[in-house]
C-alpha positions in Angstrom: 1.3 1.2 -17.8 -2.2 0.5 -17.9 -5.0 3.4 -16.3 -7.9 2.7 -15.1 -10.9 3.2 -13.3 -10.9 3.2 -9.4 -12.9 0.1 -8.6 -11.1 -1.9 -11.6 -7.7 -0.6 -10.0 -8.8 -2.0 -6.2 -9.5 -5.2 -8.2 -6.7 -5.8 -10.3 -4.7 -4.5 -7.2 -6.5 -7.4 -5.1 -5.3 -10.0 -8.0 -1.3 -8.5 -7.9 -1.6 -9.2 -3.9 -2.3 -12.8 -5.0 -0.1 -13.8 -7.5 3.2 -12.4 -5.5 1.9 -13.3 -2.1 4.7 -16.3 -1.8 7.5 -14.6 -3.8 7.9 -11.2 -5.0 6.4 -7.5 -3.5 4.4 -5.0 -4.9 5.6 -1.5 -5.0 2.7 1.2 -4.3 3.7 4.7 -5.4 1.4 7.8 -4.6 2.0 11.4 -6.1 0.6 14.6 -6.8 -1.0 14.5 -10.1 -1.8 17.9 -12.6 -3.5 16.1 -15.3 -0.8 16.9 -17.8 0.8 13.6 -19.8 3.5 16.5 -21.5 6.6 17.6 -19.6 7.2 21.4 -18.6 8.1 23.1 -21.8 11.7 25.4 -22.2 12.0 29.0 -21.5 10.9 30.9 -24.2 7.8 28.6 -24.8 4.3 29.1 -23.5 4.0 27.6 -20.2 1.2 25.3 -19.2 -1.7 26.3 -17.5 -2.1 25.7 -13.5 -4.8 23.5 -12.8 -7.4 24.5 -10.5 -7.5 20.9 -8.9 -5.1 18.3 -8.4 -5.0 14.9 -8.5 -3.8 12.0 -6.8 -2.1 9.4 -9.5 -1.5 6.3 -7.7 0.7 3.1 -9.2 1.5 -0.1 -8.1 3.9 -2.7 -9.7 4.4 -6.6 -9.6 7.5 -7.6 -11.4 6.7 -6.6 -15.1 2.7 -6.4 -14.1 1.9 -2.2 -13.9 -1.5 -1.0 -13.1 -2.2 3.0 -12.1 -5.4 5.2 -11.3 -6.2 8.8 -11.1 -8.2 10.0 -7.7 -10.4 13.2 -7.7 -9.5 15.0 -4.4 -13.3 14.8 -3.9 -12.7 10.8 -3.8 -10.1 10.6 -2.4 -11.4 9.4 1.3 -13.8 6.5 -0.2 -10.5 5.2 -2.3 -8.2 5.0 0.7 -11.0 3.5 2.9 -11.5 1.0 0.0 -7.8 0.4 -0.4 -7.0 -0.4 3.0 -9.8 -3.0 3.2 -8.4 -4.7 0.6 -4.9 -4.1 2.0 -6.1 -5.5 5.4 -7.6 -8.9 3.3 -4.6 -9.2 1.7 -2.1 -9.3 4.1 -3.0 -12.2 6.2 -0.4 -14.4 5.2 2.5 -12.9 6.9 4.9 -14.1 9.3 5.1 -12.7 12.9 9.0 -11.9 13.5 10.4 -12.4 16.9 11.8 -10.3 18.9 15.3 -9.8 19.4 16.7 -8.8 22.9 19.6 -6.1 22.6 22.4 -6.5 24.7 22.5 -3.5 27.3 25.3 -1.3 27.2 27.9 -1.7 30.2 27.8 1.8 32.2 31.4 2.4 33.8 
């Protein structure tokens, strides 16, 4: 999994839209990140410290294609106002389903 920066990630995000816009889907994960890469040691073991701040570690995936960023809370406003730009130019393509009419149930 690659990380980067915040504007590469909208970028690189933008180009995984492209390339499975006709077949394929992208799956966007967000989570509550504490800036450690090491899991939570055994009983009996020093624990790890509590960060002061969290982050927001956000991933998205294309087939084999993985691509992830980390969000200061301070930041994290400006990146969802640029993702959903680019989420909003990026999803022109789609198809406007129909409505289906339910049958309504028979009252005795």
């Amino acid at each position: 999994m690659v990380l980067l920066e915040n504007d590469t990630f909208l970028v690189e995000l933008i180009r995984l839209f492209d390339k499975c816009r006709f077949s394929g889907s992208i799956v966007f994960t967000i989570k509550r990140f504490n800036g450690h890469n090491k899991p939570v040691p055994r009983k009996g073991k020093p624990a790890l410290p509590t960060p002061a701040e969290f982050l927001c570690l956000i991933r998205a995936t294309c087939r084999s294609k993985k691509i992830s960023t980390v969000v200061h809370i301070k930041d994290i406003n400006k990146f969802h106002q640029a993702y959903w730009n680019s989420l909003k130019s990026s999803i022109n393509g789609l198809k406007k389903l129909k409505k289906v009419k339910s049958a309504k149930p028979k009252v005795h």
